[in-house]
N, C-alpha and C positions, 0 to 999 in steps of 0.2 A: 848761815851764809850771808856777803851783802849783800844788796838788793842787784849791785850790775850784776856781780858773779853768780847770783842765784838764775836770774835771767839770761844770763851765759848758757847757762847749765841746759834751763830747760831748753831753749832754742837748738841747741845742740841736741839732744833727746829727741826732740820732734822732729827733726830735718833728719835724723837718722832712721826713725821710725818709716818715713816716708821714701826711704832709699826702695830698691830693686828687693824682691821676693828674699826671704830670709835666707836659704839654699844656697842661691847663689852668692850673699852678700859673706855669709862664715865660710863662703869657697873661696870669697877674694880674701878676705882676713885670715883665714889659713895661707893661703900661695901668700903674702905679703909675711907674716912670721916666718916661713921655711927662708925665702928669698932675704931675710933682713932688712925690709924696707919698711918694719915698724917695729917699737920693741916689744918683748915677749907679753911685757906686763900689762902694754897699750891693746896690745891683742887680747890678752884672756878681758878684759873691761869689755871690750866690746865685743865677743863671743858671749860673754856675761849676761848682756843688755837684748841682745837678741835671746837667747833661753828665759828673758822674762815671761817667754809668751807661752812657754811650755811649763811653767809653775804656776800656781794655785795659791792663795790666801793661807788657805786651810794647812799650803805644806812648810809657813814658816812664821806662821802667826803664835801666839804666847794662850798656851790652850785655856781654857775659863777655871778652870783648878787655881791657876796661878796667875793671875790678873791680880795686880795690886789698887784695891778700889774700897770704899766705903757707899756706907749707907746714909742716904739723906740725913738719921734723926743721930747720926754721930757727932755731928758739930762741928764746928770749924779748927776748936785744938786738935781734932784725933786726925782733921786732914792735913795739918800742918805738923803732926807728928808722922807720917804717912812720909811726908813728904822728904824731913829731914833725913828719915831711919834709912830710906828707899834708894832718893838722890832724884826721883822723879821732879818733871813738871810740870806732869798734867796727870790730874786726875781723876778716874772714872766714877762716878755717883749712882749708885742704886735706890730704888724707891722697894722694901721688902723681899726683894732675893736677885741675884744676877741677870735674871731674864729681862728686868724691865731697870734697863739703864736711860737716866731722865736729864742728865749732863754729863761736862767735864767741867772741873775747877785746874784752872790756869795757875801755878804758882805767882806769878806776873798781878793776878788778881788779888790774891790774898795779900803779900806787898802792900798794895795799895792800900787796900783795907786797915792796915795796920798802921799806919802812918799818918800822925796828925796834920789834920788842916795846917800849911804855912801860915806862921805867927802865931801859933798856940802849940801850949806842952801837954794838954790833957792828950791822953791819948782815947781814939773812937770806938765807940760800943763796935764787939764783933759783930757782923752783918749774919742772917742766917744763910746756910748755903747755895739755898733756892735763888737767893737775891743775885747773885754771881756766877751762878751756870751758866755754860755755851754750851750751843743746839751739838749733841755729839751726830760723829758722821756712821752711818749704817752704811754696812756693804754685806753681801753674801760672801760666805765662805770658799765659794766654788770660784769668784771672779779672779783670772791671771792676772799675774805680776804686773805686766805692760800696761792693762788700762787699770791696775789699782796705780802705778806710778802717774798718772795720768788725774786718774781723781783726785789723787792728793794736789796736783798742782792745779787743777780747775776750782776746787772748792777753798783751798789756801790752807788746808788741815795739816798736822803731822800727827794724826790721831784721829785710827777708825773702829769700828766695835764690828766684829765680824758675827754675821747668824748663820745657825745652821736653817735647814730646810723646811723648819718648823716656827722661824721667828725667834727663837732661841737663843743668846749670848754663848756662841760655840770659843771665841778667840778673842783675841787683841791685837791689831797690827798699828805699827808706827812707820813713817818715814824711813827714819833710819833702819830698819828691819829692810825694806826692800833696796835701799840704797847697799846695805851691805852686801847683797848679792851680786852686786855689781862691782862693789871696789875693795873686797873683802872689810872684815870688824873692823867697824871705829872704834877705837879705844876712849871709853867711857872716864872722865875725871873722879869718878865717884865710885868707881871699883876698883877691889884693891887691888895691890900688883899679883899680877898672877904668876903661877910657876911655871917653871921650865919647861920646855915643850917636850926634851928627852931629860929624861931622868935615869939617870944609871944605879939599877941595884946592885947588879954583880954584873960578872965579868960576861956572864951569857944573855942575860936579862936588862930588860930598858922595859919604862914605864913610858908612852909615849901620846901625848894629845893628840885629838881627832885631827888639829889646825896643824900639825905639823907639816911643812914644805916636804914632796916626796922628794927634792933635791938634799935636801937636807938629812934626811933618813937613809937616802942612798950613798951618802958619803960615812955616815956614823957607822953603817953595818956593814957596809962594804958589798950591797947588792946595786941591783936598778929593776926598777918599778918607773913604766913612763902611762902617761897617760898623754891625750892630745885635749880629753874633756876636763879633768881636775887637775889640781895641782897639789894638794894634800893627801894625808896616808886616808882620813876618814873620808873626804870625798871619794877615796881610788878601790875604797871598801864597801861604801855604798854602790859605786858603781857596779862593779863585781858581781851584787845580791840582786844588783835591782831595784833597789828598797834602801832605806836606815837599818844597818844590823840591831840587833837589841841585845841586851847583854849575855856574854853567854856565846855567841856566835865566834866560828873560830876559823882563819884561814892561812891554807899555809901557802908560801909565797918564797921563794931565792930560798929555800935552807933556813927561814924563818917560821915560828908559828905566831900569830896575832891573835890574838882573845878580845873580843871587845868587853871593856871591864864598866864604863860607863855612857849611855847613850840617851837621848831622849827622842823626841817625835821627827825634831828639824837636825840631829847631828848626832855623829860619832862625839862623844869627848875624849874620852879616853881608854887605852889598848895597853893592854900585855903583850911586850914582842919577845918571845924565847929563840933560842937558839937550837934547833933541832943538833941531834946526834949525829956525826958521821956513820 
């Protein structure tokens, strides 16, 4: 973001936070979508922004399995190989195993590093990684979405290392992670294009992403599934359970059967939708 538009942003956050009891404020944001006096899309944003307060670190953070991070005594190639393979730009540094994380390395930083002094060609001994570490930011796993939004813009981070209840390295949250909650995925330059959200195998069956619009699922199948909280077939499935289904989980819904075929901790991804029997 620029620096006004970013300060747009938050100003706007924080003067929202500080409106009338949450309750009443997604009762006026609901009557104002029914009525038409805001669009659909401006509403679910801010229905979005208030349920930060009802989620948890822990329920959409990138769990310690799958943190992409190295170790102090890797060097600086293996983080600049990290970096390319990944598409990251910051990276998390370990001292002897994931619990005891001692930085992050800035892509921004290694750049630097690499680039000779103006007015010379040699180029500069690599730095060792200690030399170029930033203090990472620690948060617990249990802290809500609201004031983790919040910490990230008081400490100036987009990268925090989440502990469990033990001091632990349980997760990884970024910026962008909570920010998606709010204005659905940003689409990432660095990943490849993705497929189709309905995938047609045969004439009864569709392969269908978690992210799929239920308007859009409702017009292919020729049912309706509404919701007033989600607007996706996985969020409308989650809701249903109560929970993330996990794979294997099966619901039948308009003369449809759904199978969830791939899922993880934060999401539906992908469903089997069959066509039930007359």
């Amino acid at each position: 973001m620029e620096d006004d538009s970013e300060s747009t942003f938050w100003n706007s956050i924080t003067k929202f936070f500080r409106q009338r009891d949450d309750a009443s404020l997604e009762a006026l944001i609901q009557e104002a979508r029914t009525e038409g006096r805001i669009l659909p899309e401006d509403a679910s944003m801010l229905l979005n922004v208030l349920r930060l307060e009802k989620k948890h670190v822990a329920d959409i953070m990138i769990p310690r399995p799958d943190i992409i991070c190295a170790d102090l005594t890797d060097g600086f190639d293996e983080v600049c190989r990290l970096i390319v393979t990944h598409g990251h730009s910051r990276i998390p540094i370990y001292k002897e195993n994931r619990d005891h994380i001692v930085g992050v390395v800035y892509a921004k930083d290694l750049l630097k590093a690499l680039l000779a002094p103006e007015g010379t060609d040699a180029s500069p001994p690599h730095p060792n990684l200690e030399s170029i570490l930033r203090d990472p930011l620690f948060i617990s796993e249990t802290l809500n979405l609201r004031r983790m939004l919040l910490e990230f813009r008081g400490r100036k981070k987009h990268i925090a290392i989440a502990l469990d209840e033990y001091g632990g390295t349980s997760g990884l949250l970024t910026l962008e992670d909570v920010l998606e909650e709010i204005v659905g995925e940003i689409e990432d330059e660095h990943e490849p294009n993705k497929p189709e959200e309905l995938q047609i195998i045969d004439e009864h069956t569709l392969l269908v992403s978690g992210r799929a619009p239920l308007e859009d699922l409702n017009e292919r199948l020729g049912i309706r599934i509404e919701s007033e909280q989600v607007e996706t077939i996985g969020g409308y499935l989650s809701e249903l359970a109560g929970r993330v289904p996990r794979k294997g989980d099966t619901f039948t819904l308009e003369g449809w059967r759904f199978t969830v075929r791939e899922s993880d901790k934060r999401q539906v991804r992908w469903i089997l939708a069959e066509k039930l029997p007359l």
